[in-house]
Structures are given as C-alpha cells and as structure tokens.
N, C-alpha and C positions, 0 to 999 in steps of 0.2 A: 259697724265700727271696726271688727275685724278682717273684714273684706280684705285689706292692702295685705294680710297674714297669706291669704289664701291663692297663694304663689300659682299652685296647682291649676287655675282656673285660665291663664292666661295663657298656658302651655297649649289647651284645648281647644283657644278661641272662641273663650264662651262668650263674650261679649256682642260678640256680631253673630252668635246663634241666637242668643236672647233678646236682638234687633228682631229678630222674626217670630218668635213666639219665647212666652213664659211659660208654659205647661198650657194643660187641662185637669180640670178636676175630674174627670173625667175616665180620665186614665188611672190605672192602678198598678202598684207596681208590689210585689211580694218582697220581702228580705227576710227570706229562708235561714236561719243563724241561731244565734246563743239568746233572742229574746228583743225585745225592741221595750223600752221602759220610756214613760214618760214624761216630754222634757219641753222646756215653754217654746223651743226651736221647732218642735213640733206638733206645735197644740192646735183641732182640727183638721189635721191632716191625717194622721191614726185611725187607722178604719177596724172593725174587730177582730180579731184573730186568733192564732189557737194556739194552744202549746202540746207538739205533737207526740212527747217524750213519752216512753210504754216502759221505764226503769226505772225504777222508784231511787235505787243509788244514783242514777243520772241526775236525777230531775233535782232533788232537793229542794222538792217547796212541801215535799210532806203527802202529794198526790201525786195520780198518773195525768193522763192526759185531761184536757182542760182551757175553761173557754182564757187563762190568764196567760199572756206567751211575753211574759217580760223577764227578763234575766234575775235567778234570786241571788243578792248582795251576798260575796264571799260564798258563795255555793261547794257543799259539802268541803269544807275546807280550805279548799284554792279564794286567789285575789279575781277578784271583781274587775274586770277588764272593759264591760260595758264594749264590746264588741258591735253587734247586731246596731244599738244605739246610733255606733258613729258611722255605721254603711249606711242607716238611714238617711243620718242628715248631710251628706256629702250626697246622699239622691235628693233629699225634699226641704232641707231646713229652709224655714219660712224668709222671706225677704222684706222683714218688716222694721229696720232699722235699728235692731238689737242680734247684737254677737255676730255669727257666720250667716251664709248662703246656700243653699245647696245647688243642684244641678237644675232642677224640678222645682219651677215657685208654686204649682197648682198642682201636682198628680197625687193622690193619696196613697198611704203606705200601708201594705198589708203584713203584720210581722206575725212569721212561724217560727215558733222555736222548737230548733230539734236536736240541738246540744246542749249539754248542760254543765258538768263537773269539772272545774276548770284543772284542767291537767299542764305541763311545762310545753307542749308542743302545742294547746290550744282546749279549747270544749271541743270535751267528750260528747260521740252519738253514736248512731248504730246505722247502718244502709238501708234497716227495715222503716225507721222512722225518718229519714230524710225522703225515702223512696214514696212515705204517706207523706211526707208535707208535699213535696211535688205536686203529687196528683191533690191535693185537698187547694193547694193555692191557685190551680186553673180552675177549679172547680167540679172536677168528678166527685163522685161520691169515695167512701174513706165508711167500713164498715165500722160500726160504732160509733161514729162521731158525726154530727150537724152540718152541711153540705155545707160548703162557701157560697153566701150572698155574694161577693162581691170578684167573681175572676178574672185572675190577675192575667194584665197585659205584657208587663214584663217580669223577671223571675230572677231575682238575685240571688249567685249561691258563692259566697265568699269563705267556700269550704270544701273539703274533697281529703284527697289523698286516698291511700291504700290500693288494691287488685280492682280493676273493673268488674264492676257485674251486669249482665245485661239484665236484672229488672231495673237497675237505675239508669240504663242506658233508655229500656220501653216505659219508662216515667218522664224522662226528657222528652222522648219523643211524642207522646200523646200530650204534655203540655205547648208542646208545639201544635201537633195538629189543631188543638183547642186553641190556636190565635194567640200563644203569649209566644214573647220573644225569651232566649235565656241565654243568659249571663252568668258565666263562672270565672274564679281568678285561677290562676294557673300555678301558685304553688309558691313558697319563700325557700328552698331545698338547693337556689342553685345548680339546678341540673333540668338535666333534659326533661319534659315531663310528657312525654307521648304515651309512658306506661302506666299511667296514675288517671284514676277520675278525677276528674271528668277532662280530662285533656283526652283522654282516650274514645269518647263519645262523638255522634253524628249530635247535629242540632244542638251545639253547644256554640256561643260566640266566648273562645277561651279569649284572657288577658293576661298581659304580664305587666309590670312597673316600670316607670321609668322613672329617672331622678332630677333633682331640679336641673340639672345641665342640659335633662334629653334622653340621654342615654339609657342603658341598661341598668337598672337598680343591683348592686350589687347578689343581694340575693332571689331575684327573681329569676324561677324559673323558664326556659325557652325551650327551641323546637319546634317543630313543622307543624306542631297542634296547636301554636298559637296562633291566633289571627291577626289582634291588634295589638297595642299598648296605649297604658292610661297613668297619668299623675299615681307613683304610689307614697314616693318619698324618701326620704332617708335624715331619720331621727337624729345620727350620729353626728350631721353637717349642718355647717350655715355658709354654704356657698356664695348669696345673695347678702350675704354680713349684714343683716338685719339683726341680729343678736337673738335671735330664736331659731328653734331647730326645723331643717327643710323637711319636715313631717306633712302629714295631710291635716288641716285642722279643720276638727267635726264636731259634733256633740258628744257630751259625756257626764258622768255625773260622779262626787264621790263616792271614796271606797262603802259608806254605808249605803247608796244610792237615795241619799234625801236633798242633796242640794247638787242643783243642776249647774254644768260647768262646761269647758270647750276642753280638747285637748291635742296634742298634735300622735298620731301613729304614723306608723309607716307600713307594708307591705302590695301584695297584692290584693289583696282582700281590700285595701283600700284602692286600688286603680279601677278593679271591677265595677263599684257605683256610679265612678265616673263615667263608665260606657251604659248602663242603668236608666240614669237618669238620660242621658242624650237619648237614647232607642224611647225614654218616656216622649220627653218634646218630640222627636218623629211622631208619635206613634199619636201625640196631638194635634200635629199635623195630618197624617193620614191612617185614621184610626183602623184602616182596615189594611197597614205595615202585616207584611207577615215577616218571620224570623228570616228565611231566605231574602227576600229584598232588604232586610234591617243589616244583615251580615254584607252583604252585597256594599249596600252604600257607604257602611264603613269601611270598609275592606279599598272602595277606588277612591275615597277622601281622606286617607291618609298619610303625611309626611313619611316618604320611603327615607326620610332621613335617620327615625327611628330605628331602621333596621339595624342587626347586629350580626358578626359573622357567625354564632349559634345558632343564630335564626329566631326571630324575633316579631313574624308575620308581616303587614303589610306595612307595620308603622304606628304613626304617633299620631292623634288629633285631627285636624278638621281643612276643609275646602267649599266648596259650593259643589253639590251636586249637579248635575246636569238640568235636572227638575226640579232645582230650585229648593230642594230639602239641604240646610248646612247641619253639620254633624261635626 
C-alpha cells in the first residue's frame, strides 16, 4: 500500500527488472552497519548474524561481541536512528501487500553490526571491527568467533570515511575473491571523495545519490571513484507534490524499538541498497556473477544522463543488457 510513496523505484526501472526475476532465496546478501532488528517487512528473511563490536563503550548492549547484531535502542546515549534496518529493507522488504517493497523479494539478509554509539555525524566503529565483519560475512574464518554458515553474495557497506588502510582495502578484496559482490556508498560530505574509504579502494562498486529530479543529491559526494548513482533522496523536498518528503521510504521502528514503522531518510547510505539489492537479482540470475562483471554491467546500463560535471561515474539506473541481464 506504500508502493506509490516509493518514488525511488521507478528512477531504477524496477518494474521491468522485476518482469524478469524477483530474487532467490538463494542469494544472500550481508548489510554490514549499525545492526539489522527485527521488523514484520522482514520476517524470514533474517538469516543469523553477528554482532562484530570488540568496545564495550561502542557496543552498549552490556557485552562484546555476539551471536545478537541488532541495533541497541538509544545506544549509550545518542537517538536510535535504526539505520542498518532501513538498508535492509530498501534491499529485501517482503512483497507481501503490507507497507513498502524492497529491491530483493527472495535473497536473504545477513546483518553485521559493526557500529554502534550513535554519534552526530553517525555510528561509531573501529577499521579493526568492520575489517572482521568483512571477512566473517564472506565467510573466512574471524579468530574467536563461529564461522559464517551462510556467505554472503553481496556485501553492503553504507559506511566509510576517514584515511584508507589497506587491511580494509585486502578485506575487500578477499571477499571478493570469495565470490561476493561489494557495495559501498560514497559519502554525504559534498566533496570529492577519492581520498576517503572506501572510495579509495580496488573492488569496491562506489555509489552516490541522486534526487528525485535525477540529478546530483545535494550532499552527495563525487569524483572519479564513483561508479554509479542510485535513488538516495532528499528529505528537505516534495518535488513530486505529493505532500510527503522525496526521502527513500524503508523500514523502521520507534525511538524505543518495540513498534515497527516505515520512515523516509535520505542519503547515500540509502542509494547503496539500491545497487545491493539489483547485484542480488543478477546474482539470481547468474549465481556465479562475479564482482568484475556485476561492476561491468552496471557501469554499460547506465543513464549517462546522471552524470554530473564533478563526476558522477557512469550514471543512473537501468537498460537491458546485452545478455539479457536488466539492472
């Protein structure tokens, strides 16, 4: 019933992607974040997962790491923003004729949570524990903690910033080698972002926002490390004068997290799912996608109309493939 809200989806062309396939359950897809909680948008689809946090001040659930990876309500102080949540369900929410849609009617969602304290510029984490959820959500082994049953195909990281390091560059890259695709957004800063992780990485498919018009989301960052662009939003407008804000609408829950809800955000963080979820249906399609051809075919199915004179990689959304894969 929210469907006609979810403006974002038509920019994509999801419609005539979803003529060809609705996922696989089959496929799995990681969302590496501040926690993925439990919401009826995505009930069965939640596969187990970890909470990778090694800071006790971070974590604020009282322990270290842990088989629980849902976000804790109002964490050490800060507001409950239920982040992780709504990258999910912009990748998987269920298509069952209650509230929104996601990208992904079938691929299951593997949640790591590796931030935690919610600070003004986002959850708080550390390089050493994103760098283990990486490697734990493809499936390596992760000294001290229970190997992943389930490795992830594609690898959502709706988070970054600061100095590159290259173990989190040879953490990208070994879940690559290990067959998942990744996915990172490119930054809300407004600026270039070629010196910031993971814009700064090999084997990363970077994203930036675009706004309901198309264009460049005011605050999204660009530069030659971007590759695509994806629906991110912008809260502040109602361009479409539908009297609600041109946000992305996902799942969410309230500020105590006991009653589940929808809500609109805006960023890059939310354009990244949107490429998530599509690399999922590929990767439903041809389960043996590697990251290099996923990049690939987004990259020649792109509206070059997206582009921007910052630079803004190949564009916006979707065409037909050559081989018949639409993205």
């Amino acid at each position: 019933p929210e469907y006609g809200l979810q403006w974002h989806y038509a920019k994509i062309g999801m419609e005539a992607a979803w003529d060809l396939t609705t996922g696989s359950g089959d496929v799995v897809c990681a969302v590496i974040d501040d926690g993925v909680n439990p919401h009826p948008e995505l009930e069965g689809r939640l596969l187990p997962g970890r909470d990778m946090i090694s800071e006790r001040d971070i974590a604020g659930d009282g322990d270290l790491r842990d088989d629980t990876p849902s976000q804790v309500p109002n964490c050490c102080g800060g507001q409950s923003v239920w982040h992780g949540l709504h990258v999910a369900g912009t990748i998987a929410a269920r298509a069952d004729g209650v509230g929104v849609v996601g990208v992904d009617w079938a691929c299951k969602v593997l949640p790591v949570r590796v931030l935690g304290r919610q600070l003004p510029q986002g959850g708080q984490g550390t390089s050493v524990d994103i760098i283990a959820g990486i490697y734990w959500a493809a499936g390596y082994e992760v000294p001290g903690e229970p190997r992943n049953a389930n490795p992830a195909a594609v690898i959502n990281l709706s988070l970054g910033g600061g100095t590159p390091l290259q173990a989190e560059q040879e953490a990208v890259s070994a879940a690559v080698q290990a067959g998942a695709v990744v996915v990172a957004a490119s930054g809300n800063s407004d600026e270039d972002d070629g010196g910031a992780s993971f814009g700064a990485y090999d084997d990363v498919i970077l994203v930036g926002a675009t706004d309901y018009s198309g264009g460049r989301a005011s605050y999204s960052n660009y530069g030659a490390t971007v590759d695509v662009m994806a629906p991110g939003g912008a809260v502040g407008l109602d361009a479409n004068a539908d009297g609600q804000p041109d946000g992305v609408l996902s799942t969410f829950l309230d500020a105590d997290g006991r009653r589940a809800g929808l809500s609109f955000l805006e960023g890059t963080s939310m354009a990244a799912p949107h490429v998530a979820g599509l690399v999922a249906l590929m990767k439903a399609l041809r389960p043996s996608l590697t990251h290099a051809e996923a990049e690939q075919i987004l990259k020649e199915t792109a509206d070059p109309g997206a582009r921007c004179r910052e630079g803004c990689g190949a564009g916006l959304r979707c065409d037909t493939h050559e081989d018949g894969m639409l993205i």
